[in-house]
N, C-alpha and C positions, 0 to 999 in steps of 0.2 A: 825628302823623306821625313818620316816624321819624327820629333824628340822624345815617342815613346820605346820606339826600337831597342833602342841601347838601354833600356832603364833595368834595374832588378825587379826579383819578386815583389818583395814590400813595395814599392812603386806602381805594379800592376792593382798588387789588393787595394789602397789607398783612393786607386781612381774608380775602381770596380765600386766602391762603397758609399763613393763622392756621388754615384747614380741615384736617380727613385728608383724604389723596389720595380717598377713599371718596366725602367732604361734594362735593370738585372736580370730581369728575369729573358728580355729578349737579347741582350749580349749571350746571354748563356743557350740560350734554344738556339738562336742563330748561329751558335760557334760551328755546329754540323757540317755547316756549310762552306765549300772549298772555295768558292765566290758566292758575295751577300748580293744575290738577282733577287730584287723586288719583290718581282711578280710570284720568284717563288718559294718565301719567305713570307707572305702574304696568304697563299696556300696552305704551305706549312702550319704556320701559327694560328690561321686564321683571323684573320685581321685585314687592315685595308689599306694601313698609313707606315708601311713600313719605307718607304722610299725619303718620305716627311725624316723618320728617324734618324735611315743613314744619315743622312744629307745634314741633320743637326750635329750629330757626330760628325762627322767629318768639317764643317765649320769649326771644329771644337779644334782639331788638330792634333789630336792625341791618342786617339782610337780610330778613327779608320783614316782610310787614304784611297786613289783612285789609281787604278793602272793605265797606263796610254792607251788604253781600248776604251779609261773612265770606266769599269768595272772596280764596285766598290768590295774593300778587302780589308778584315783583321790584321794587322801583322802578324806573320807567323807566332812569335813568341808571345803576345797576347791572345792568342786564337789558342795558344796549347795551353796558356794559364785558363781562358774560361774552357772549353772542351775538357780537363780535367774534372771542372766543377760539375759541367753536363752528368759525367760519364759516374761521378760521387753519386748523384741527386737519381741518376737511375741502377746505382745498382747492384745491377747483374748484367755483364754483357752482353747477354742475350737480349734485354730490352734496349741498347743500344742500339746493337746490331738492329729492331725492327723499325729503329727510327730513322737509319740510315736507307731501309727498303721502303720507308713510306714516302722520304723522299723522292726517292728514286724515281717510283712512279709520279712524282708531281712532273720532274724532270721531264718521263717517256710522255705523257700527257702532254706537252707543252713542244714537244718533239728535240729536247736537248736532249741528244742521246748520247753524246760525250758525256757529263756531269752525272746523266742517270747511270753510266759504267760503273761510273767512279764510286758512286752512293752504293749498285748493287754488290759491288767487290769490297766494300767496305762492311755493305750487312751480311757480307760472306755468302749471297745469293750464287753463283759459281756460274749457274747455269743460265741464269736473266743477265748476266755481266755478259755471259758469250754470245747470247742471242743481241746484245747492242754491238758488239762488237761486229758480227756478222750484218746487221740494218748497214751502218758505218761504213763497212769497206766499200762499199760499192757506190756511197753517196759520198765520201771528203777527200781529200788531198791527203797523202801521206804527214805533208807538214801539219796535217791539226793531230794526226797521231803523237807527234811529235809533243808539242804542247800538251795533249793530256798527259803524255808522260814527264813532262818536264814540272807541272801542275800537281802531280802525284808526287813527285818526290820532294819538293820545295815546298808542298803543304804544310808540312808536320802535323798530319793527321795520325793520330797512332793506329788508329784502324787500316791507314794506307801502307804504315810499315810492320803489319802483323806478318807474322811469321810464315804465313805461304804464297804473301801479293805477291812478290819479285817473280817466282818461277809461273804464277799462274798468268802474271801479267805479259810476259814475253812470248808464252806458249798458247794465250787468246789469239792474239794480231796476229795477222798472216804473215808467212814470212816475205812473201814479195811485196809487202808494204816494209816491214822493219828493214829489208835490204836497204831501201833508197834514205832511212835514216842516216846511216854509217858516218858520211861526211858531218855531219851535222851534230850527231852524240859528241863526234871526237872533238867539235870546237867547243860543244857544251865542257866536256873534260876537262878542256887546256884551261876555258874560264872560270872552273869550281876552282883548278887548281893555283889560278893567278890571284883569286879571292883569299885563298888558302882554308876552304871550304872542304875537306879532305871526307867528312862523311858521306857529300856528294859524290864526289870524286870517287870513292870507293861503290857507293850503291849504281852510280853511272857506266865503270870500268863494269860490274859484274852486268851488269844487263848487257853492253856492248859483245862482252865476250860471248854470253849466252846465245846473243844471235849467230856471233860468227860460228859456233859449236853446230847449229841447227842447217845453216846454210853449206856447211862442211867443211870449213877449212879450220881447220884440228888445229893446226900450228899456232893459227892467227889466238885464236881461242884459246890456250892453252898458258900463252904467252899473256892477255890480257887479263886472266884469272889469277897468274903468279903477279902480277902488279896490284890487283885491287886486294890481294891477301899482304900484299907488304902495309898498303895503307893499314890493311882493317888492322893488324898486327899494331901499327903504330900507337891507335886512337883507339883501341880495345874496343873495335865492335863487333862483337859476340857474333850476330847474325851472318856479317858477311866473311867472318873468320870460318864456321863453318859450312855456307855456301861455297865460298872458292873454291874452297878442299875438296868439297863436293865435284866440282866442277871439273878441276885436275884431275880429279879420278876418272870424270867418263873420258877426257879425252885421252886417256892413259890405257883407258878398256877399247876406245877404238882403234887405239894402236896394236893393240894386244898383248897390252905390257901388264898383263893383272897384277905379280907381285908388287910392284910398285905402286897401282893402283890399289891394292888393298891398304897399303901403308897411307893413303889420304883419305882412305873412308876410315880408317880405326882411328886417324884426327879427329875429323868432324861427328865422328860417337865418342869422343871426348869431350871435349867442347861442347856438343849439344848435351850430353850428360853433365857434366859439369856449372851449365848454365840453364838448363833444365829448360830447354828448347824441344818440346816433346816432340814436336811432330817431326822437324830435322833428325833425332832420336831415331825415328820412326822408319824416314827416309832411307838412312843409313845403313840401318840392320838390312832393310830389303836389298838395298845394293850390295853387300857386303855378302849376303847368300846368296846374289844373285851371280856375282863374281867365283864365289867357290863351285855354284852348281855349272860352270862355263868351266870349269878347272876339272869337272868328275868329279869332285873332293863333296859327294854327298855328304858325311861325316859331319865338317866343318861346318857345310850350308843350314844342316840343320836346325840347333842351339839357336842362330839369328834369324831365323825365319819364323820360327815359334814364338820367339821376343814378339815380334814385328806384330805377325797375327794379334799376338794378345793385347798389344798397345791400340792395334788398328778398331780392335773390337772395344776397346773402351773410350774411344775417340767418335765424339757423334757428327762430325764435320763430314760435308760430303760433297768433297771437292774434287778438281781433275785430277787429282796424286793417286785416286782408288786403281784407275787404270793400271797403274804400273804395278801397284800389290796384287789385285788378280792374275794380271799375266805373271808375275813371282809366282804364284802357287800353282797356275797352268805348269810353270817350267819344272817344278820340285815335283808335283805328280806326274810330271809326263819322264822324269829320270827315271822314278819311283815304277817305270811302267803302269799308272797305272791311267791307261791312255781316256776313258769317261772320264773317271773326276779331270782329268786335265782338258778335256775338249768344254766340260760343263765349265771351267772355272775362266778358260779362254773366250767362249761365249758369253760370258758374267763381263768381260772386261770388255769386250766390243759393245754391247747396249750399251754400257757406262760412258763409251769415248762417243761414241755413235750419240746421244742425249747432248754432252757439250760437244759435241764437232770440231773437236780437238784432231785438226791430222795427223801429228805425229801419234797422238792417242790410237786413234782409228788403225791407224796402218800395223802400231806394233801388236796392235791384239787379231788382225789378221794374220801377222806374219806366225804369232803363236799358234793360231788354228792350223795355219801350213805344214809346218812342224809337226804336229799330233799325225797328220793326217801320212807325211810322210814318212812316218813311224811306221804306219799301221798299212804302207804300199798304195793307200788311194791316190793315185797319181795325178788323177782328172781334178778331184777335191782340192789335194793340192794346191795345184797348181792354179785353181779358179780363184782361192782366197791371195795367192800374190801376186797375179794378173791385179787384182784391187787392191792391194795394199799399193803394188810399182804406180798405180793409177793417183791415190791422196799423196805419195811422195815426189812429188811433178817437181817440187823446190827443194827439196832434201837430197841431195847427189849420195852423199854417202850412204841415208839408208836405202838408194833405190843398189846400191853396188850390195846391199846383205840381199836383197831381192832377188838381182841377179847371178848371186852365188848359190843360192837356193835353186834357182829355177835351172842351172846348169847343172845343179847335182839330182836334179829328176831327169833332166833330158839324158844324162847319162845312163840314170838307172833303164830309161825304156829305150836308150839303144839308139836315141837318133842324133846321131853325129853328128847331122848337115848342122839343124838347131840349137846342139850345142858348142858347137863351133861357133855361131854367127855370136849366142852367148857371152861366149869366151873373150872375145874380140872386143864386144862394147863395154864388157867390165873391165877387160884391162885398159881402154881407151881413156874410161872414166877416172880409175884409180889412177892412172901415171898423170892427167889432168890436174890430179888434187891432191897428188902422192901419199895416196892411203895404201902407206907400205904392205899392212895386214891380207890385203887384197891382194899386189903384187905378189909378194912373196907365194903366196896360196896355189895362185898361178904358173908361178915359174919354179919355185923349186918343191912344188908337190902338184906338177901339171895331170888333172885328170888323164888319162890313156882314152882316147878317142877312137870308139870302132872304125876301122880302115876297110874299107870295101876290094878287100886284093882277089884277086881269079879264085886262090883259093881256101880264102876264108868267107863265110857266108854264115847271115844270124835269120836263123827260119823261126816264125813264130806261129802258130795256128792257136785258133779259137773257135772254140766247139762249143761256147755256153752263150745264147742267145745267137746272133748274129755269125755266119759261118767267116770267117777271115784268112786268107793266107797270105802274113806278109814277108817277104822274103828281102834281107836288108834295107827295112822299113817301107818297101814297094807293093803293095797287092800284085798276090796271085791269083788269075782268073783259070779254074778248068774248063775249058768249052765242052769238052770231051764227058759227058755223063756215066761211061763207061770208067773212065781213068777217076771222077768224082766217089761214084760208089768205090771203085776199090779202095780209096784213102778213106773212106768213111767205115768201111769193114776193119781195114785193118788199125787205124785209130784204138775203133771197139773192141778191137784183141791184142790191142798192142803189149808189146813185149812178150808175143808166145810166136809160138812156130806152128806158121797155118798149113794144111797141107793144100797142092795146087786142085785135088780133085774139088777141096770143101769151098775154093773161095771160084770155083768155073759155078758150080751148083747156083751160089748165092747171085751171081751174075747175070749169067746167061739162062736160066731156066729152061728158056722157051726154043733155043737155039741148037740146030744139028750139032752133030758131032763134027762134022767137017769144019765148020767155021768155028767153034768158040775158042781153037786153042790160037787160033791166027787173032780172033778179037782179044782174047787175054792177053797178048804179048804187046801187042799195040797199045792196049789201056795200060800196062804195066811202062811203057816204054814213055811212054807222052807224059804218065804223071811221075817219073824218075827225073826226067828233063825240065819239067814246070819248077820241082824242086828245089835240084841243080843244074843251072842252066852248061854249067862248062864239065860237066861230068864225061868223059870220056867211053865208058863203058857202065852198060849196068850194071856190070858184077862189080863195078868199085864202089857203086851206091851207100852213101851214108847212111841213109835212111830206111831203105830199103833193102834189108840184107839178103843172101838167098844158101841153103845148104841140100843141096838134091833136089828133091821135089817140094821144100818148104819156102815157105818165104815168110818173114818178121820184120815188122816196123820196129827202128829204132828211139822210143819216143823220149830216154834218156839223155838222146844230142839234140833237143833243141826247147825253144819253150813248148808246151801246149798245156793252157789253161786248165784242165781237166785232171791231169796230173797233179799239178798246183794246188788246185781244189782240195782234192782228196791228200795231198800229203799234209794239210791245214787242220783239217780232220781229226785224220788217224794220228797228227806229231802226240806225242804220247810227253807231259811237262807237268813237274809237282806245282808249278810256279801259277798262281789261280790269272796274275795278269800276266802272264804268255799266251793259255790257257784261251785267254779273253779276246787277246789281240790277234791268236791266230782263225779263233770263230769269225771276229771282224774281217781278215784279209781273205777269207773262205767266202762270206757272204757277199763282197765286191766283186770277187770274181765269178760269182753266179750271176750273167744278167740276161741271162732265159734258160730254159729248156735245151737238156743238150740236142744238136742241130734242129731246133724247131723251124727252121723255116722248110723241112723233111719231115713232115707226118704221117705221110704212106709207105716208107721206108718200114719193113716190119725187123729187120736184123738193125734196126736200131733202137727201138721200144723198151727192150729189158733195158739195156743198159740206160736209157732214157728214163725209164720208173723208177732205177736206184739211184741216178742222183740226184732224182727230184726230192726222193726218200731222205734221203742225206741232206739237203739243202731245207725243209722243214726242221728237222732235225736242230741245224746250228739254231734258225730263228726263234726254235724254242729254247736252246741252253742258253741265248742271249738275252732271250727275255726273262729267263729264270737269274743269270748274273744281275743284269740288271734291275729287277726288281727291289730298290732299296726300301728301307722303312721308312725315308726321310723326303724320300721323291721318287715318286712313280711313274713320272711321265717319259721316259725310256720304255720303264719296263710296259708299259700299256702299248707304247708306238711298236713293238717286236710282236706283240703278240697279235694285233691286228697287223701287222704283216703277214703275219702265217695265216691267219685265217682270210686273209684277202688273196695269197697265190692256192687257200683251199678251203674255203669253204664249211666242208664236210665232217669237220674231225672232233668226234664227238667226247673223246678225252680234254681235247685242250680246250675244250669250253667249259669242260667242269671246272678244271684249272685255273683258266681265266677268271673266271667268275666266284670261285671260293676266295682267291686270292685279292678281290677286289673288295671282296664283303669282311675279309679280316682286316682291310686296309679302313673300313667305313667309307668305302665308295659306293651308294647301295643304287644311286641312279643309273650309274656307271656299268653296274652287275644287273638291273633290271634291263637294259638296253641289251647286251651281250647274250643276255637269255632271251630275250623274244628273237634275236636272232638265230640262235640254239634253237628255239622253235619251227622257225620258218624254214632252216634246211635239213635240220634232219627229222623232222617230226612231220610238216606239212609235204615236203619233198620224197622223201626218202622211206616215210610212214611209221616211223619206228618213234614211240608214245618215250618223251620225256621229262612229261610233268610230276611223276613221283620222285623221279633222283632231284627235280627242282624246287619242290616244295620239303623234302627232307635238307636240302642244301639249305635254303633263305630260312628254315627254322631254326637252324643250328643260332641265328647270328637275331634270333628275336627279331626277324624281318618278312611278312606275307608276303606271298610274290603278288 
């Protein structure tokens, strides 16, 4: 090794000065560099004879030296003396940072896409760092993962040890490559430690843990974080004092242990306040509300989530940590009901993971979207964003068991046992695998109630709004019988009154003697009593179908039927403007046609057919009126071309539309809208409405 290792500062200046300006000027440009490679230092500087230099240096014996691969290298300690002088000579970090991305590209150019990582994570490029990372996995060994990380930390690049590489580094690499590291960190470990290399030892412990947190094993993780905090504690280092902390908190939140867990994140907002580590700072608060809004303790969450915001917005870095502050404010408006801004803010954080390809990014901003949606009863919606979230968490055990606790508490809500049964079984398989008590526990001593299919209990659900449905303990019911069809279909449309038997033989049988319709009434009455319930013993004990003399009344209070649901969404009468919101949205899911439209010649079903079509326009307009914001319109424009996509014709809501756009200065927007306005009710319909449109587009200084 060489006799300049051990030497002090003034020893480094001395030799530094002992150079021609010529040697100075390229010890200082070339410090950038993690290995002094010729070829692309040569690039770099632009020059020819950079290989000529090392190689004089290094005959010198005192500035460089060669590694057993014979890659020429600064020592570290002279590499941070001139790099300091670089980092003088330009500046402003920012012009650093683009000298570390000019590299970069020399690197991707030359196809060293390790090295070019290293340079884009250094110029803080976030995103060109994940896209090498991603070239990589599929082209090297785990073991050269290995060495760029071992490379990263042995640098002492300060750029390498800024204050968000550790978390971003670990959460680039997939975790089925960082797995097959394990054995290998831990020998790296024991040899910082036999060095008594303890800073390493500490930045090596926290990375170690970090994967085992990811891969799920909490304990393991938990347990390595409390040893890389005794270190940092020892050696006073700032960063990984409040990483650890960090770290014991999440596994602390997936125990379910919040209080305690709050007690390590009000550490590490110490410490990062204290040492004025803004973005850890930053971190923290979000965690810290993110823990209270998991607690209900809105109140609390609030105060650090506003921090957080205001830090985040004065922070021009745009790195994978955005993901988690989006979904934080998904989570705080989706408490706050107010289920838009939380789907918009949850959608804000999926592009963001979705751009770096971040999985656990990816999946927690689906799981957010899941969430909203199971608020708001879209079961289907739902459940299609954790079907992909369970999909990018394939290496994540623990968070696919939040998935699967999710997906068993929709299979409950819609009633299907078998599914959430099979559910239940692989989460608890999982959790006792990996003993994530939070889940056990969940399970066992607050085990969902599972519909039991006994003789006689029975879950009847009809759907009348597009698609006709009878499912009866999750099973379709089929009427063959057209006679026993119409009568459920009458008495639906009257349900809950008391029909009498003359009115419902009339709507029937029309056409049919007197002799036979009262034998076909009882038959059709009898077959769809039984379709119903199949182990009904007598009609008169019919659930469903009650009977008092000559009346009979469907009971549509004992079971679901859509239609119902509908209209109770409706008419719920709430000062609260996001209930208000949330109930128009679970109204407008469950409209997904025309009530029984596949029956258009049905005439006793037409009226009731016109009023909730009536009614279902209706919400799409107060939905487009809620959503209409000042700030963003592309909600409120998507509601209203819905309405006028299931109609057409409606020559209010076009004014509406259309003034609304022209306040907004959307006037391409409004001149489109209105040639439409033309063409159906003016060309179609003949009814002239170019004066209400030329006194409209006047108003806004705009000719049509």
């Amino acid at each position: 090794m060489l006799k300049l290792i051990n030497q002090n500062l003034s020893h480094f200046n001395d030799i530094f000065h002992s150079q021609s300006e010529q040697i100075q000027s390229f010890l200082v440009h070339s410090s950038i560099l993690t290995e002094l490679h010729p070829s692309a230092i040569n690039k770099y500087l632009k020059i020819n004879d950079s290989e000529e230099i090392l190689e004089t240096l290094f005959a010198d014996g005192q500035i460089v030296y060669k590694d057993k691969e014979h890659f020429y290298h600064y020592p570290q300690p002279l590499r941070e003396f001139l790099y300091s002088k670089l980092t003088k000579k330009m500046k402003y970090a920012k012009n650093i940072n683009k000298e570390h991305i000019k590299l970069a590209h020399i690197y991707e150019e030359m196809s060293l896409y390790l090295p070019a990582f290293v340079h884009y994570v250094a110029g803080k490029d976030y995103f060109q760092a994940t896209r090498m990372i991603r070239i990589t996995e599929s082209r090297y060994n785990p073991s050269d993962f290995l060495t760029l990380l071992t490379r990263c930390l042995e640098s002492g690049n300060a750029n390498l040890f800024s204050h968000d590489f550790d978390v971003f580094l670990i959460r680039c690499i997939p975790l089925s490559i960082l797995e097959q590291l394990i054995p290998t960190m831990r020998n790296d470990i024991n040899k910082y430690k036999k060095n008594n290399q303890l800073s390493l030892v500490a930045h090596s412990q926290y990375r170690l843990a970090t994967i085992f947190i990811y891969k799920g094993d909490i304990h393991e993780a938990k347990q390595i974080y409390r040893d890389s905090l005794e270190v940092s504690m020892q050696i006073n280092l700032h960063d990984k004092m409040i990483l650890n902390h960090l770290g014991i908190a999440e596994t602390l939140i997936f125990s379910g242990n919040y209080d305690e867990a709050i007690y390590y994140v009000k550490k590490a907002l110490f410490y990062s306040e204290k040492f004025q580590y803004h973005y850890y700072q930053t971190y923290s608060l979000w965690l810290l509300s993110a823990i209270y809004l998991e607690k209900n303790n809105f109140k609390e969450a609030e105060p650090f989530l506003k921090q957080a915001i205001e830090l985040r917005q004065q922070s021009d870095e745009d790195d994978t940590g955005k993901t988690f502050s989006y979904c934080s404010m998904s989570k705080y408006l989706r408490y706050k009901q107010d289920y838009v801004q939380s789907i918009k803010w949850a959608e804000k954080a999926l592009r963001h993971a979705l751009h770096y390809g971040n999985d656990l990014d990816v999946g927690e901003a689906y799981v957010e979207l899941s969430k909203n949606y199971m608020r708001l009863e879209q079961w289907e919606q739902a459940e299609s964003y954790l079907n992909n979230a369970y999909s990018v968490y394939k290496h994540f055990s623990y968070y696919r068991c939040v998935v699967l606790y999710l997906q068993l508490k929709i299979s409950l809500n819609k009633k299907d046992s078998v599914k959430a049964e099979k559910l239940r079984k692989r989460l608890l398989k999982i959790s006792q695998e990996n003993n994530y008590r939070i889940f056990i526990e969940k399970l066992h001593d607050k085990k969902p109630k599972l519909v039991v299919n006994q003789e006689n209990t029975v879950s009847l659900r009809i759907e009348t709004l597009g698609q006709f449905k009878i499912l009866l303990n999750d099973k379709p019911v089929n009427l063959t019988r057209s006679s026993s069809l119409q009568l459920l279909q009458i008495l639906i449309t009257c349900r809950n009154q008391n029909l009498n038997k003359d009115f419902l033989l009339d709507l029937l049988f029309p056409n049919h003697s007197l002799d036979s319709i009262n034998k076909n009434f009882y038959v059709a009455l009898s077959t769809l009593r039984k379709a119903l319930e199949p182990n009904i013993k007598s009609g008169r004990l019919s659930t469903y179908i009650t009977q008092s003399k000559n009346h009979y009344r469907f009971n549509s209070t004992l079971l679901y039927l859509d239609v119902d649901k509908f209209t109770h969404f409706i008419h719920d009468k709430t000062d609260s403007l996001a209930t208000r919101t949330k109930n128009l949205l679970k109204a407008e899911s469950l409209y997904k046609g025309d009530y029984f439209e596949e029956y258009p010649y049905a005439d006793f079903l037409e009226v009731e057919r016109k009023k909730l079509r009536a009614q279902y326009l209706d919400v799409l307009k107060q939905v487009a009126h809620l959503y209409w914001n000042p700030n963003n319109y592309k909600l409120g424009i998507e509601y209203f071309e819905k309405l006028l996509a299931v109609d057409p014709y409606q020559d209010v809501v076009y004014l509406d539309y259309i003034e609304r756009l022209l306040k907004s200065n959307l006037f391409l927007q409004a001149k489109s809208v209105a040639e439409r306005y033309t063409k159906y009710i003016e060309k179609e319909l003949g009814f002239s409405v170019q004066n209400q449109l030329q006194q409209l587009f006047k108003q806004y200084s705009f000719a049509l």
